[in-house]
C-alpha positions as CSV (number, residue, x, y, z in Angstrom):
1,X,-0.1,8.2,-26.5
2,X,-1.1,9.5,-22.9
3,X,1.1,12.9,-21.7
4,X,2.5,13.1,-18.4
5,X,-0.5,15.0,-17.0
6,X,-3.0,12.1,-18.1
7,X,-0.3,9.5,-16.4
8,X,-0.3,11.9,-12.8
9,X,-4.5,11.9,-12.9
10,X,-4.7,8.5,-13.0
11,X,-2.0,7.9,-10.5
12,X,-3.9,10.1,-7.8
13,X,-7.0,8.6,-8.5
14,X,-5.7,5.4,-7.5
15,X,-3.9,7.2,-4.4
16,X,-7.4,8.8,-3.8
17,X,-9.1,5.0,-4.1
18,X,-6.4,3.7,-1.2
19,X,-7.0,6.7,1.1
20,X,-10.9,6.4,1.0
21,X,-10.4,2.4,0.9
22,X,-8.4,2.9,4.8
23,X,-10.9,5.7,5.9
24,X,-13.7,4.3,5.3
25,X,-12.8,0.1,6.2
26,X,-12.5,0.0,10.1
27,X,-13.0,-3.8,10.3
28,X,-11.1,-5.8,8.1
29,X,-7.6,-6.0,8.3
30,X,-7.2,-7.6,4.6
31,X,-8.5,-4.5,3.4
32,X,-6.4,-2.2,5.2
33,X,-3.4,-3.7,3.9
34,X,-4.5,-3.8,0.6
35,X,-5.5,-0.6,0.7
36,X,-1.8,0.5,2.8
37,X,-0.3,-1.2,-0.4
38,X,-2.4,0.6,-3.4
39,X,-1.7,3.5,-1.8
40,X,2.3,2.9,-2.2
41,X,1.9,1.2,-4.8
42,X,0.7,4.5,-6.2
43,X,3.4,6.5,-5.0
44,X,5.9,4.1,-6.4
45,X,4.5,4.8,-10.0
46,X,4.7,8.6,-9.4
47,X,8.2,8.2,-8.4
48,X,8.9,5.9,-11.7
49,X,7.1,8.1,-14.3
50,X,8.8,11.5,-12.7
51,X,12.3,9.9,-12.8
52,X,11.6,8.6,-16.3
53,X,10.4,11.9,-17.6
54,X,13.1,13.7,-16.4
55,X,15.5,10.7,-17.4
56,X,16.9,10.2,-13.7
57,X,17.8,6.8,-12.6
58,X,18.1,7.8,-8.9
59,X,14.1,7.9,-8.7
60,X,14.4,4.5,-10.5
61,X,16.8,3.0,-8.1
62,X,14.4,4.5,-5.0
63,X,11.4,3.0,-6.7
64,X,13.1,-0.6,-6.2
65,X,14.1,0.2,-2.4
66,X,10.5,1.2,-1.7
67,X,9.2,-1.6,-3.4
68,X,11.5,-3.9,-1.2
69,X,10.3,-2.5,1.9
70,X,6.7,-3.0,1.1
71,X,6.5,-6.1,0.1
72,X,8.5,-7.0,3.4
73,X,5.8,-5.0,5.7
74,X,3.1,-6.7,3.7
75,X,4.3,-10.1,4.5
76,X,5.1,-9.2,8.0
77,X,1.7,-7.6,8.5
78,X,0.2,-11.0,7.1
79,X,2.1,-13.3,9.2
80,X,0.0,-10.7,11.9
81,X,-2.7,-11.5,10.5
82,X,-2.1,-14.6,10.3
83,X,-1.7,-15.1,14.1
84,X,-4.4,-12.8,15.2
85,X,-6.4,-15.7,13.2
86,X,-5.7,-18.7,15.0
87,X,-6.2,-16.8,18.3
88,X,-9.5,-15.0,17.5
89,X,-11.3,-16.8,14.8
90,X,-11.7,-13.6,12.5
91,X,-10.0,-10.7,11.0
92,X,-12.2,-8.5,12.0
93,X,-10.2,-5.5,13.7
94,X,-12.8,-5.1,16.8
95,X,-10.8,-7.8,18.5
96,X,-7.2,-6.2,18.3
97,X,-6.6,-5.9,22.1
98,X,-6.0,-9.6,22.0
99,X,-3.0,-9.7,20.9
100,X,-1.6,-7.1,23.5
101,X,1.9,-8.5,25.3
């Protein structure tokens, strides 16, 4: 059975994996949000394995909240997207100005 430690490397990796994913992509938009949503994706398993180990249900409660909000952003971001689609023809982020006022 993994220990807590084993749990918390493998949960910054992944939080490592999201903040390289949005430093390094400057064109696609897909791939910043997926990357935005590893990396709180991430956090949200930190939050759940600290409030289990310390057998808190607050951090348990918070974890559902954040999950909430994210998967709202995420579909507002995509409806976005979505938009700056049917103006521009592509996703790629070079043509973000477009969609100014």
């Amino acid at each position: 059975m993994m220990n807590l430690f084993d749990i918390m490397v493998v949960i910054v990796l992944v939080f490592c994996i999201s903040l390289f994913g949005l430093l390094l992509n400057n064109k696609n938009i897909i791939i910043t949000i997926a990357c935005l949503e590893l990396g709180l994706l991430s956090l949200n398993t930190n939050l759940l394995i600290s409030a289990a180990f310390i057998d808190d249900q607050l951090g348990q409660i918070m974890t559902l909240i954040i999950l909430v909000i994210a998967a709202a952003e995420t579909s507002i971001g995509l409806a976005i997207l979505l938009s700056f689609y049917r103006v521009n023809g592509t996703v790629s982020s070079t043509y973000a100005t477009s969609l100014n006022g």
